[in-house]
C-alpha positions as CSV (number, residue, x, y, z in Angstrom):
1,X,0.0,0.0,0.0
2,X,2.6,2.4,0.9
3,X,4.5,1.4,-2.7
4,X,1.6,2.3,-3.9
5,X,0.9,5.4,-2.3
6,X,4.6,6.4,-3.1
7,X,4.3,5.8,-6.6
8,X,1.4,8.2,-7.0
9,X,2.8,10.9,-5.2
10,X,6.2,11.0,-7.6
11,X,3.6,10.7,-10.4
12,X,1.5,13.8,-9.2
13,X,4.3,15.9,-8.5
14,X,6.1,15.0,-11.8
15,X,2.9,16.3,-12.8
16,X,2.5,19.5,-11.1
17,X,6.0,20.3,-12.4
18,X,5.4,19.6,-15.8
19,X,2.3,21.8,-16.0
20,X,2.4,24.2,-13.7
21,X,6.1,25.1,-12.3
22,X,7.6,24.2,-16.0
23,X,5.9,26.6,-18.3
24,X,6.3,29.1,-15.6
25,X,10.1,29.0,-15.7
26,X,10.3,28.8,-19.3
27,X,8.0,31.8,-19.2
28,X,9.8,33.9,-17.0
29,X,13.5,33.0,-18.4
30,X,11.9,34.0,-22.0
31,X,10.5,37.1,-20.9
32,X,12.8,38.9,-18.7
33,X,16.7,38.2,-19.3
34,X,19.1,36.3,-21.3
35,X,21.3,33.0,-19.5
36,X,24.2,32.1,-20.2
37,X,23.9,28.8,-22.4
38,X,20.6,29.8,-23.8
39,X,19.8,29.8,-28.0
40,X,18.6,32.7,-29.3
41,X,17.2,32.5,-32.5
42,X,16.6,35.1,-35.5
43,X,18.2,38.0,-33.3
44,X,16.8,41.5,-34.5
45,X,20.2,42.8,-33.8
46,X,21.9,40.9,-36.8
47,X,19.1,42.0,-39.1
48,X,18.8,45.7,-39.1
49,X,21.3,48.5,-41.2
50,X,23.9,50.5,-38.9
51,X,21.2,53.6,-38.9
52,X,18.4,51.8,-37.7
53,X,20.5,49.7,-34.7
54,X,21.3,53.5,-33.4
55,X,17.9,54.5,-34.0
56,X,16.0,52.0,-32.2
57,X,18.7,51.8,-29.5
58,X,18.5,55.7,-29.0
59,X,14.8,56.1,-29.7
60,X,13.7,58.6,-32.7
61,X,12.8,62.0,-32.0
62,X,8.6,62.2,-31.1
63,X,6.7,64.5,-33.2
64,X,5.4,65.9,-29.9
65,X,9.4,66.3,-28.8
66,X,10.3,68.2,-31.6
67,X,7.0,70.7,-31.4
68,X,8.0,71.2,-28.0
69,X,11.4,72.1,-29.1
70,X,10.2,74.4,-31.6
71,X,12.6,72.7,-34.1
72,X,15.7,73.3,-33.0
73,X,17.6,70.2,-32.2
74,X,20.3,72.2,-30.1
75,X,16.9,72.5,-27.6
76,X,15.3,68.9,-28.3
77,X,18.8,67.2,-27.5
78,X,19.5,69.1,-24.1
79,X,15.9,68.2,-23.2
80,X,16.6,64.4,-24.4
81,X,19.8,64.4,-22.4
82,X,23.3,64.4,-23.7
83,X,24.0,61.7,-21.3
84,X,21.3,59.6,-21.9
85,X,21.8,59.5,-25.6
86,X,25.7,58.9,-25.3
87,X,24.5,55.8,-22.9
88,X,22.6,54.3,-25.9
89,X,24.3,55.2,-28.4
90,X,27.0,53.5,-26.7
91,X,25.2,50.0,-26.9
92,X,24.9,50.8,-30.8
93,X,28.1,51.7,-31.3
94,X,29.8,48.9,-29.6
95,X,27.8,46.1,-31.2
96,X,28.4,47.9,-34.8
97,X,32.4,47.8,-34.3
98,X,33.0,44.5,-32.6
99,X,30.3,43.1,-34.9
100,X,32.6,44.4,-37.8
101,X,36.0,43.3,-36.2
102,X,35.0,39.6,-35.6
103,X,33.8,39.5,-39.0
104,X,37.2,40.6,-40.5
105,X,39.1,38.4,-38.3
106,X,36.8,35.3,-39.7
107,X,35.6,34.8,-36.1
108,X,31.5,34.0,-36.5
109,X,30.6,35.0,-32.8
110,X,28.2,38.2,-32.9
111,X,27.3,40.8,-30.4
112,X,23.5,41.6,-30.1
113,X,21.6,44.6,-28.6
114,X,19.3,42.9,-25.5
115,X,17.2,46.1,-26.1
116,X,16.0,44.5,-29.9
117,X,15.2,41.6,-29.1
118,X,12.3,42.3,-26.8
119,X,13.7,41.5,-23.0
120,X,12.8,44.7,-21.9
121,X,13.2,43.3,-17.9
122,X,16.6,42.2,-19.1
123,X,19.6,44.4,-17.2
124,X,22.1,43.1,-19.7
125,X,23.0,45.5,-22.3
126,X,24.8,43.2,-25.1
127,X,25.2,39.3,-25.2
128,X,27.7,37.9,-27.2
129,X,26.3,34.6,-29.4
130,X,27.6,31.6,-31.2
131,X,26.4,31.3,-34.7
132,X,24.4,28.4,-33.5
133,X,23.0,31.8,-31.3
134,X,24.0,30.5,-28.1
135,X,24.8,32.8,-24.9
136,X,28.3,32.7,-24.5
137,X,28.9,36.1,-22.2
138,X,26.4,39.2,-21.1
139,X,27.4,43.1,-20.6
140,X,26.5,45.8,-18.7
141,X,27.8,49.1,-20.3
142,X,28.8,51.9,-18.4
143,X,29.8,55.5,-20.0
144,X,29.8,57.5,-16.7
145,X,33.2,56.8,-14.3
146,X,31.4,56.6,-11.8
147,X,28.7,54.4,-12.8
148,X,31.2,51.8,-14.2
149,X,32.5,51.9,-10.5
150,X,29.2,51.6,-8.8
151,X,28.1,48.6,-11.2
152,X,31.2,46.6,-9.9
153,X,29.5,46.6,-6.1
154,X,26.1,45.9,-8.0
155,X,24.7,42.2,-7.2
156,X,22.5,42.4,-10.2
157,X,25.4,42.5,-12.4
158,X,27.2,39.4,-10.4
159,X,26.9,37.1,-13.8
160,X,28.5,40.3,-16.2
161,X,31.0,42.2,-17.6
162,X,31.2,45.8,-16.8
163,X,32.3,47.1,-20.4
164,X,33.3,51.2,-20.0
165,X,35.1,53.0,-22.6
166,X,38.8,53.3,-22.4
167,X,39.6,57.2,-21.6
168,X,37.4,56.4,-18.5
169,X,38.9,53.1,-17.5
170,X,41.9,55.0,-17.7
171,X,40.8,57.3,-15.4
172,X,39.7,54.6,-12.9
173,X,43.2,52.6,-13.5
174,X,44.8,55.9,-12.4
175,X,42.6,56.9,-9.6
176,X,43.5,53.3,-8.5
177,X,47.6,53.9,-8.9
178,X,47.0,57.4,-6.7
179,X,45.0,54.8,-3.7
180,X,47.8,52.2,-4.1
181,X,50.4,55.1,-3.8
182,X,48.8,57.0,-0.4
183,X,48.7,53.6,1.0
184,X,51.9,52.3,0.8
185,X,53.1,55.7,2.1
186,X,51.0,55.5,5.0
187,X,52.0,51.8,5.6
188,X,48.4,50.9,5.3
189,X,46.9,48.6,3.3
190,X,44.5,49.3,0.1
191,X,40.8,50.4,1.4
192,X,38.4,47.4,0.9
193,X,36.3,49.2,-1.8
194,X,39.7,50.1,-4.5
195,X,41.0,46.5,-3.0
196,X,37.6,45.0,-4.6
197,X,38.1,47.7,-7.8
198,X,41.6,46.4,-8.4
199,X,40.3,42.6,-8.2
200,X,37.7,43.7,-10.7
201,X,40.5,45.2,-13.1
202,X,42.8,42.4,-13.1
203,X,40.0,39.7,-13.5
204,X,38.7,41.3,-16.9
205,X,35.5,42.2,-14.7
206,X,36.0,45.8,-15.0
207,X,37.0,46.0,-18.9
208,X,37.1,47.8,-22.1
209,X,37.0,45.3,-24.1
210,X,34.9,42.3,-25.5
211,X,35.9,38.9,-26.8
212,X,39.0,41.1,-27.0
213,X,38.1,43.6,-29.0
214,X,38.6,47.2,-27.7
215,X,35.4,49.1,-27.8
216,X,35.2,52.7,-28.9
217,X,36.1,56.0,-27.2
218,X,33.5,58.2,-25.2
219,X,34.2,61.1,-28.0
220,X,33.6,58.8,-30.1
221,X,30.4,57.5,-29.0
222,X,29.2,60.9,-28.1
223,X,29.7,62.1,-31.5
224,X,28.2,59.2,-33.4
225,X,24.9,59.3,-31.1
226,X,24.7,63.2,-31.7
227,X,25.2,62.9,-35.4
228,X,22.1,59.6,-36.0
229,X,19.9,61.4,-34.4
230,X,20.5,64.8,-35.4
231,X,20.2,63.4,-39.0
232,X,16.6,61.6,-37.8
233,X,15.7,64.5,-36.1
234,X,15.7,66.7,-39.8
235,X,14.5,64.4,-41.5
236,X,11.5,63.8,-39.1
237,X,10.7,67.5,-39.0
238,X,10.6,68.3,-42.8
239,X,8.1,65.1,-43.5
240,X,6.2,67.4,-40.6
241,X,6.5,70.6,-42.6
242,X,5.5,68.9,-45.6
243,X,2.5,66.8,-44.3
244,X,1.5,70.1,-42.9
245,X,2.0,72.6,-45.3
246,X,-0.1,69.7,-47.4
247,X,-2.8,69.7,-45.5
248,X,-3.2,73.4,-45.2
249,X,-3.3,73.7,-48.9
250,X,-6.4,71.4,-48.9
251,X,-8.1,73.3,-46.4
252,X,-7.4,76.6,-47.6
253,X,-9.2,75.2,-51.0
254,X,-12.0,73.8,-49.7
255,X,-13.3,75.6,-46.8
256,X,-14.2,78.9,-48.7
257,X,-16.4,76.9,-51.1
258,X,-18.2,75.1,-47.9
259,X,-18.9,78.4,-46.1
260,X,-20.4,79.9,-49.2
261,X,-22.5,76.9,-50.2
262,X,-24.1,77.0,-46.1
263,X,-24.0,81.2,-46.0
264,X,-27.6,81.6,-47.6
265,X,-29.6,78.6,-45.7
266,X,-27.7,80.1,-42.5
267,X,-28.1,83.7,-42.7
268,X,-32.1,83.2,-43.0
269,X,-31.2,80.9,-39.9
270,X,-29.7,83.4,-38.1
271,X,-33.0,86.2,-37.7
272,X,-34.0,83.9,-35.1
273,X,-30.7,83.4,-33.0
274,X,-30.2,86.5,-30.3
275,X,-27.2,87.3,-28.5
276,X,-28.2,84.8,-25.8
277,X,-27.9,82.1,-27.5
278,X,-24.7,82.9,-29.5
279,X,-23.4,83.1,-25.5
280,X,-24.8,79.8,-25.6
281,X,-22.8,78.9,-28.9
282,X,-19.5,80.3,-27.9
283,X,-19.3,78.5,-24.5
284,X,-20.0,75.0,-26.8
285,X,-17.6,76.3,-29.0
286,X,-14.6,77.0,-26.1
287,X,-15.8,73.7,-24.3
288,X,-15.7,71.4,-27.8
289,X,-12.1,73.0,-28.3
290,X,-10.2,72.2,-25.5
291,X,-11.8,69.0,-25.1
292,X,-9.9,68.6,-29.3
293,X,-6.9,70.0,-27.9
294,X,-6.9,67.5,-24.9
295,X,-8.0,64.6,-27.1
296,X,-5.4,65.3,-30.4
297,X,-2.4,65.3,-27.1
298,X,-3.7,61.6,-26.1
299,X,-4.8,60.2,-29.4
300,X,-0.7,61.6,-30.7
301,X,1.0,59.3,-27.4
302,X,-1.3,56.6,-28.3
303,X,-0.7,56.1,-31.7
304,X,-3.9,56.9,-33.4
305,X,-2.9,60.3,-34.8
306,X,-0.3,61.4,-37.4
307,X,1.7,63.9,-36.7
308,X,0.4,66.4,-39.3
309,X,-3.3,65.7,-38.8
310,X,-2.4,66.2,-34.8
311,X,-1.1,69.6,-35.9
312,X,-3.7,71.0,-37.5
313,X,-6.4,69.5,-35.2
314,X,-4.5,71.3,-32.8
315,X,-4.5,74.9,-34.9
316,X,-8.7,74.3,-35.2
317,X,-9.3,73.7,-31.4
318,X,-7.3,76.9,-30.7
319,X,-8.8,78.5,-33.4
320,X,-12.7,77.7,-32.0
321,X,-12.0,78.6,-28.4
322,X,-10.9,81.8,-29.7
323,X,-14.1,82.5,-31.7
324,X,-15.9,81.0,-29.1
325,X,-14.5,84.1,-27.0
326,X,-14.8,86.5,-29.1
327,X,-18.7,85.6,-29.3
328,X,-19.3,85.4,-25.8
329,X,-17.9,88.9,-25.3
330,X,-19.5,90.0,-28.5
331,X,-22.7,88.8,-27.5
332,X,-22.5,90.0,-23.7
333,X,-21.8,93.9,-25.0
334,X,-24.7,94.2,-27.6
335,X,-27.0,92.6,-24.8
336,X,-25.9,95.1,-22.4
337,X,-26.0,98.0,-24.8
338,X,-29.8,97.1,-25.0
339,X,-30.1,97.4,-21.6
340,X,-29.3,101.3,-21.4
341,X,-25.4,100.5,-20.5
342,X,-23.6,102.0,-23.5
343,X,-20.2,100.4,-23.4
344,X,-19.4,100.3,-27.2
345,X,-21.0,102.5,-30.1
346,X,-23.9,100.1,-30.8
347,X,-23.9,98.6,-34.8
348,X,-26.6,98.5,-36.5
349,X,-29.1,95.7,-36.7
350,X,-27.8,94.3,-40.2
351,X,-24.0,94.5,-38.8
352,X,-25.2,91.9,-36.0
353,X,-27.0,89.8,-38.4
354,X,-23.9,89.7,-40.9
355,X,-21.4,89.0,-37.9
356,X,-24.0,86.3,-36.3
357,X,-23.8,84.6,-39.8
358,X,-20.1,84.4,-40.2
359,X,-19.7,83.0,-36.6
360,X,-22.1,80.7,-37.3
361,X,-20.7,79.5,-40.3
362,X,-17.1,79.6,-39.2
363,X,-18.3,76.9,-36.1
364,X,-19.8,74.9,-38.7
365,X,-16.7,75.1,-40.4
366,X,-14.8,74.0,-37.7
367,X,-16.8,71.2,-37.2
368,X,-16.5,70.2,-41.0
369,X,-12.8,70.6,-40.7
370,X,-12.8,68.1,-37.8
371,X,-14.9,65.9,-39.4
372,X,-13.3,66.0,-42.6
373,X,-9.4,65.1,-40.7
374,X,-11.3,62.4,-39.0
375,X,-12.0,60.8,-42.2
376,X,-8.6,61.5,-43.7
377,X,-7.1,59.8,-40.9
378,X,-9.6,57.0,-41.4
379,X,-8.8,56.1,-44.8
380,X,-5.3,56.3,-43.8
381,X,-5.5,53.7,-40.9
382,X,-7.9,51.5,-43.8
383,X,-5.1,52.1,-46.2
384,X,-2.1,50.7,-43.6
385,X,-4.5,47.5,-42.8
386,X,-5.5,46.5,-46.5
387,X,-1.4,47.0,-47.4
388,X,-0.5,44.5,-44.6
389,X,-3.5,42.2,-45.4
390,X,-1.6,41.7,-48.9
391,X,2.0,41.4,-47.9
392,X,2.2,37.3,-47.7
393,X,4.7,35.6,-45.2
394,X,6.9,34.7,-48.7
395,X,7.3,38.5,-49.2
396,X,8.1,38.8,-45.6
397,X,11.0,36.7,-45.9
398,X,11.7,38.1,-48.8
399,X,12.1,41.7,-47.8
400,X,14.2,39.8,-44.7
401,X,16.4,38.2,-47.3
402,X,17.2,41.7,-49.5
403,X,18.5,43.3,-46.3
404,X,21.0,40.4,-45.3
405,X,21.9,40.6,-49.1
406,X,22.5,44.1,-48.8
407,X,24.2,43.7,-45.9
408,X,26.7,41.1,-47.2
409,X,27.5,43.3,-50.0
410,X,29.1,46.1,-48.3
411,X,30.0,44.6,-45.1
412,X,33.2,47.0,-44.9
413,X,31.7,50.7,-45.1
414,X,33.6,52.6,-42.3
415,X,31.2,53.8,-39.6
416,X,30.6,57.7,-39.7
């Protein structure tokens, strides 16, 4: 009985295992870093052209980014932080170069970007694979001195390399020799924190280098950073300009023709709308604007605007919560001029039937406007969907294969 009972147990917990505890782990070591020993197939990294790898390591410039920056890029990368894009760029660079050395040396072992390959809870920075895509070391990059000495003391970087450029391991190498030298004139030995830094240094812990390779200068890194995504920056901000100045175009050819097709059916409208109601009219006008305004900011982060519809959504909204104004105070000065309290030159009757008109009709236009970038936007989203719905998984792979042949043509082409 107790064989028996045994038995069953081992069976239900080989069980539980399998089912529950197994997918889990697999789950979890898929998800959220690399291990050393693991195969990583298809890597992104290998895939992409040497502008794109800085690109999507660095992050390109945000249409919202680059309105806030009023299109200077002097303004956009201060805001975006000159260190922050040195620390990516960084990543980019150093996969590009020792990518390109082990190539010319013959040596098939590549460097990916753990940022491409979508681990985002992974702290690693690069892995360095087999070409059967197996983990063979990870790295955790440091471009600040200081960082690259903090990360040595870091227990989440235990199973890593901490890779810094050489000008700043130099720096720490001599920062070391001055601790050595006060020591051993004070007959004392090394503090346990430069004692642990030295360890580091000799062990290849604390390195420039990977799989022997030297990786590049700061300068260096800084500069190539600076000069991708200045380069993305332009070239985002004239398909802006151009979208825009598009758009405009349309709307300064169509809108005149809408407002005179409505004028006559409104202005025989308009005999029976007082001021009271145009108060009415301008407070839906101001409320309806900023609610656009609000909603074109959210719709932009979320995806579901382009950047040159967002623009001019934006222009209308401000545009109707200053008419909306304008009516309101309008409105409010003719009604109290009826009242006895003179506090303009009151206009004649057939002034404030012709200006109740052309509010009228310039809401309505606003409304049109929307309505009409709604739709544009539409079609645009229908357009994406039915291009996708045609691309087949053979010319998927065979967009895949043109950029590895491109690749392998010009392998060689010295990095800017």
């Amino acid at each position: 009985m107790t064989k028996i009972f045994n038995t069953g147990f081992m069976i239900a917990s080989s069980l539980f295992f399998a089912i529950i505890l197994l997918p889990q782990a697999v789950q979890a070591r898929s998800t959220n870093s690399f291990l050393i020993g693991e195969y990583i197939k298809n890597p992104t990294s290998l895939k992409l052209s040497r502008e794109k790898i800085y690109l999507k390591t660095m992050g390109k410039p945000s249409a919202k980014a680059i309105h806030n920056s009023q299109g200077d890029f002097a303004t956009y990368y201060n805001r975006r932080g000159p260190a922050n894009v040195t620390g990516k760029a960084f990543e980019a660079r150093t996969a590009i170069r020792i990518n390109r050395a082990l190539q010319n040396a013959g040596n098939e072992n590549r460097l990916i970007i753990t940022a491409l390959e979508k681990r985002p809870n992974d702290v690693s920075d690069l892995a360095l694979l087999t070409p059967k895509g197996q983990v063979l070391e990870r790295y955790q990059l440091k471009t600040g001195i200081k960082t690259a000495r903090k990360a040595v003391f870091d227990s989440k970087y235990a199973d890593m390399k901490i890779v810094t450029p050489p000008d700043h391991l130099r720096e720490i190498k001599r920062e070391l020799s001055k601790q050595r030298n006060r020591a051993f004139a004070r007959n004392k030995p090394l503090s346990p924190y430069w004692q642990t830094m030295d360890q580091a240094i000799r062990e290849g812990r604390l390195t420039d280098q990977i799989a022997g390779l030297r990786v590049p200068k700061y300068t260096e890194v800084q500069a190539s950073g600076k000069y991708y995504l200045e380069k993305a920056f332009a070239k985002q901000l004239e398909e802006m300009n151009a979208s825009q100045q598009r758009l405009i175009s349309v709307m300064t050819k169509h809108t005149p023709k809408m407002i005179r097709k409505t004028g006559t059916a409104i202005a025989q409208a308009m005999k029976y709308v007082g001021p009271p109601l145009m108060i009415v009219g301008g407070a839906v006008d101001i409320g309806y604007g900023i609610h656009e305004w609000n909603e074109a900011d959210r719709r932009l982060s979320a995806g579901e605007l382009d950047e040159d519809i967002y623009y001019v959504k934006k222009h209308v909204a401000a545009s109707q919560v200053f008419v909306g104004t304008a009516t309101i105070v309008g409105s409010t000065v003719v009604i109290l001029n009826s009242t006895g309290m003179t506090l303009l030159a009151t206009p004649e009757p057939i002034v404030t039937k012709i200006a109740g008109v052309v509010v009228f009709a310039v809401s309505v236009g606003f409304v049109a406007t929307d309505y009409a970038l709604e739709r544009i936007q539409g079609q645009r989203i229908e357009a994406k969907r039915e291009l996708l719905k045609h691309i087949d998984e053979k010319a998927r792979q065979r967009i895949v294969i043109d950029q590895l042949q491109e690749m392998a043509k010009n392998p060689f082409v010295p990095l800017v």
